[in-house]
C-alpha positions in Angstrom: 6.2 -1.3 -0.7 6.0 0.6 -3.7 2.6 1.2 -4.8 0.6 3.2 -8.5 -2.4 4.2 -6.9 -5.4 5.2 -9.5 -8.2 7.2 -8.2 -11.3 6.5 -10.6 -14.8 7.8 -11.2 -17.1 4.3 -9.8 -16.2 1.2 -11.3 -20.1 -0.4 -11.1 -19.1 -3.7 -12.9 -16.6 -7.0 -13.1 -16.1 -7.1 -9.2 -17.8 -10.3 -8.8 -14.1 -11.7 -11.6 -11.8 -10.8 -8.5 -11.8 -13.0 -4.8 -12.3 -10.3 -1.9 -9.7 -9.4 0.4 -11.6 -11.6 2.8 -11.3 -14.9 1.0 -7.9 -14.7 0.1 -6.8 -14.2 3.9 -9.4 -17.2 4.9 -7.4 -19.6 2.0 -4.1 -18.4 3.6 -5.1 -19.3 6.9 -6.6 -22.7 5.9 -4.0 -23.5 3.3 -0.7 -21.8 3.4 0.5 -22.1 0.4 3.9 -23.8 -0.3 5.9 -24.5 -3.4 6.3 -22.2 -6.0 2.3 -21.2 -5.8 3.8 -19.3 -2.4 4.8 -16.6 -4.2 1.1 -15.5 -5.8 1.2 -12.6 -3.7 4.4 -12.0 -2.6 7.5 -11.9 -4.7 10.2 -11.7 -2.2 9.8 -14.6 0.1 7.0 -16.9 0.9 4.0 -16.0 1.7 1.9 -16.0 5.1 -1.3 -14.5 6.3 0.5 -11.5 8.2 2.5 -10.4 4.7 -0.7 -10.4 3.1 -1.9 -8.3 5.7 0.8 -6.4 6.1 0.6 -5.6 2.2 -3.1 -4.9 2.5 -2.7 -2.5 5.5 0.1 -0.4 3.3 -2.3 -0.4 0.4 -4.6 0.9 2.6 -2.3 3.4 4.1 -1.4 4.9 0.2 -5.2 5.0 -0.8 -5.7 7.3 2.6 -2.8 9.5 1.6 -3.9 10.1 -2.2 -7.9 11.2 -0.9 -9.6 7.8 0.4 -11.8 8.2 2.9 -11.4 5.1 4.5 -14.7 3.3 3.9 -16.7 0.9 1.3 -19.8 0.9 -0.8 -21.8 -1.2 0.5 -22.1 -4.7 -1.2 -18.9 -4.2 -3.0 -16.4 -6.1 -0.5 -12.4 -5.0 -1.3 -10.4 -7.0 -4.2 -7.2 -8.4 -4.9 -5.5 -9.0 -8.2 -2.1 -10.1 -9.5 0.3 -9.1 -12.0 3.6 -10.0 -13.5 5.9 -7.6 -12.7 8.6 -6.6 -14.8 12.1 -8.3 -14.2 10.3 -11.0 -11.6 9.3 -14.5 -12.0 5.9 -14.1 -10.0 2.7 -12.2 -9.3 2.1 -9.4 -7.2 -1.1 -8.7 -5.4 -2.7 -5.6 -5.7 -6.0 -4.2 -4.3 -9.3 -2.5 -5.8 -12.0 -1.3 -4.0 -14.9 1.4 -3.9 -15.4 4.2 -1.2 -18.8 5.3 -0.3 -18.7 8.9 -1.4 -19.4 9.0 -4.9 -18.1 5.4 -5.9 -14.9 6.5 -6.4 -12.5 3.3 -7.0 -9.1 2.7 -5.8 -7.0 0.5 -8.0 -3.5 0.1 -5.5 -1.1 -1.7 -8.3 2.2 -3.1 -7.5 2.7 -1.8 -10.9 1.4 0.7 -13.7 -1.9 0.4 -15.1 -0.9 1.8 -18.8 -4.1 1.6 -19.8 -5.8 3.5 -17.3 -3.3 6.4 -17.6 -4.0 9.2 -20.1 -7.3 8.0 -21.9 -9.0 11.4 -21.4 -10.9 9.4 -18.6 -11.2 11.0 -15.3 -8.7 8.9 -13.5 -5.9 10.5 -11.1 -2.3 8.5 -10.6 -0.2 8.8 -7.7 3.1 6.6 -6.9 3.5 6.3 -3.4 6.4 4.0 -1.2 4.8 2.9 2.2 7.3 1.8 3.9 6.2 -0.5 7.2 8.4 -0.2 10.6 8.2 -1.2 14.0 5.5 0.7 15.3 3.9 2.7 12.3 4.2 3.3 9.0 6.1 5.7 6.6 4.8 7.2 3.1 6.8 8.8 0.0 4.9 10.5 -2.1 6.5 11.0 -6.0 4.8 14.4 -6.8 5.4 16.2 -10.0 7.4 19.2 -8.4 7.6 18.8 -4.2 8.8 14.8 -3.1 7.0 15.0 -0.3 5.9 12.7 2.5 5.5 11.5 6.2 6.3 8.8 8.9 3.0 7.7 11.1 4.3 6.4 14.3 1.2 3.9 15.5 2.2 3.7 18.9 2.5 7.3 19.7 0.1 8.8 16.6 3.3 10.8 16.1 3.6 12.1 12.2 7.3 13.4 11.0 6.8 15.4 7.6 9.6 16.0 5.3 9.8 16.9 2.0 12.7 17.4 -1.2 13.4 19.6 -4.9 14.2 16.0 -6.5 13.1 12.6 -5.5 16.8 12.1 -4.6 16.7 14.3 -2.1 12.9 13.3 -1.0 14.6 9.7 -0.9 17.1 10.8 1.6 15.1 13.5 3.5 12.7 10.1 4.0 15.4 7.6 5.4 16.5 10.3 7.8 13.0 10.5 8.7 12.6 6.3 9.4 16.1 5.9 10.9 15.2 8.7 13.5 11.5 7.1 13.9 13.3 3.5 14.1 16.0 5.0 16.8 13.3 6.5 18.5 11.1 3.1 18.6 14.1 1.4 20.3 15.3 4.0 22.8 11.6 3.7 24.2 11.2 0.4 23.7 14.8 0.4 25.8 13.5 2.5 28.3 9.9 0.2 28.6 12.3 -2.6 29.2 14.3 -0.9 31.9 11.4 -0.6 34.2 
């Protein structure tokens, strides 16, 4: 998943216009939705709980990488919103939520926030692809000279770095990295299976 992640000074008012992250996963799992309103938070296939968590645990996962500290404020639960994404027929969800530490807000877009960037505000951007395998997770990070990033194996806690002069050759540098990780996963799943 491709994700714009903004890093903002605290955002102290309009949560209470967005459902928490916690009510939309409670609708999913009393009402899956069907239809064409199955694709409000997914736009490649339908929609179930585990996508939505799935997209909300590699949201997570790019919020840690660009400085979250993995907490939130109290009484302000995490959000989701949606946008039309360019060239797609649907909405994508993305996430906002506030850490602790100063208030800082996370705004984790499947898209770019235009007019959050460049306003003389505070407000950091960083584009980062999580990229979810078997056992773990893998991030590219789109910095402004070193393409850098890492695979997070969850079974092992194992973390590959790798890193590129252009995103091309971050990009490839990164699917070397996963198809190792993913051959990895199933010679020891193989070798679990053999006992």
């Amino acid at each position: 998943m491709f994700w714009n992640v903004y890093t903002a000074p605290a955002f102290d008012h309009g949560w209470e216009y967005l459902r928490t992250v916690r009510e939309v996963r409670e609708d999913l799992a009393k009402n899956p939705p069907i239809g064409s309103e199955a694709r409000l938070y997914d736009h490649e296939e339908l929609v179930a709980l585990d996508k939505f968590n799935d997209s909300w645990r590699s949201a997570k996962a790019a919020a840690l990488h660009v400085g979250w500290e993995g907490d939130f404020r109290n009484g302000v639960e995490p959000r989701v919103f949606a946008l039309p994404i360019f060239g797609e027929v649907t909405l994508c969800e993305g996430f906002v939520f506030k850490q602790d530490n100063n208030g800082i807000t996370f705004f984790v877009s499947p898209g770019r926030l235009p007019w959050l960037e460049g306003r003389g505000q505070d407000i950091e951007t960083t584009d980062v692809f999580v990229y979810k395998g078997t056992r773990g997770i893998a991030i590219l990070d789109f910095e402004a000279a070193v393409y850098k990033g890492y695979v997070i194996d969850d079974y092992y806690g194992d973390q590959v770095s790798f890193e590129g002069e252009s995103v091309e050759e971050a990009e490839q540098a990164f699917r070397q990295a996963v198809d190792a990780w993913n051959e990895a996963a199933k010679r020891a799943m193989d070798e679990e299976l053999a006992f």
